[in-house]
N, C-alpha and C positions, 0 to 999 in steps of 0.2 A: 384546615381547621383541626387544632389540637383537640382530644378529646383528654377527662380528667385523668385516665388511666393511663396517657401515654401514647392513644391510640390515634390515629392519624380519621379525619373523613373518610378516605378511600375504601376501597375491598383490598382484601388480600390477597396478594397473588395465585394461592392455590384454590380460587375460586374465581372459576375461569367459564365465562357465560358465553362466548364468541359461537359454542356449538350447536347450543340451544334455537331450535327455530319452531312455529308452530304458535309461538305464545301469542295469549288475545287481553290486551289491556283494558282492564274493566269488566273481566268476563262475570265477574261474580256481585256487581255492583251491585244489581237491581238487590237479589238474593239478601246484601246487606242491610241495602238501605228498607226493604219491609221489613227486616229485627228478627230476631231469634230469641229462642227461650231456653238455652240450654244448660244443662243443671247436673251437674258432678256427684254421683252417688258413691257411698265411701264403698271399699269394696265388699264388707262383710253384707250390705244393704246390697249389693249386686248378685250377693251368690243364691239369696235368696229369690230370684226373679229370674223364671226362662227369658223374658226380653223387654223391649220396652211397652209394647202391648201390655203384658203382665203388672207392670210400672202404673201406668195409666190405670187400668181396672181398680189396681189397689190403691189408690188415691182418689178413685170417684167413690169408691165403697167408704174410704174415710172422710169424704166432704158429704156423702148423705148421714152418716150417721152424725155427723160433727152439727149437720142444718135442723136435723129432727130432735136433739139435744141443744140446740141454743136456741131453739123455735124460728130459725131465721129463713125465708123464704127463697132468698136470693142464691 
């Protein structure tokens, strides 16, 4: 199968898996299929934050004050 670049289907030959043993197919499935919610913070927003605990705190502090300001209960 041609690809549009030129590129053939195959792997390339300096990627050579013949050594590789151990792997488990599907190991991460379940993990996928419940969903993740993960969310790219720019960096200057990272330097700010010891970790992501930190992250979280300051995002529940801005949803109460965000619910007592639109009076919304939810």
């Amino acid at each position: 199968m041609k690809k549009a670049n030129g590129q053939t289907g195959e792997l390339r030959p300096e990627y050579d898996f013949t050594g590789m043993t151990g792997g488990v197919r599907g190991k991460y499935a379940d993990r996928y299929r419940a969903g993740t919610n993960l969310v790219k913070i720019d960096s200057d927003v990272a330097e700010v934050f010891a970790d992501e605990n930190a992250v979280n705190e300051a995002l529940r502090s801005l949803i109460r004050v965000a619910r007592r300001q639109t009076g919304l209960v939810s």
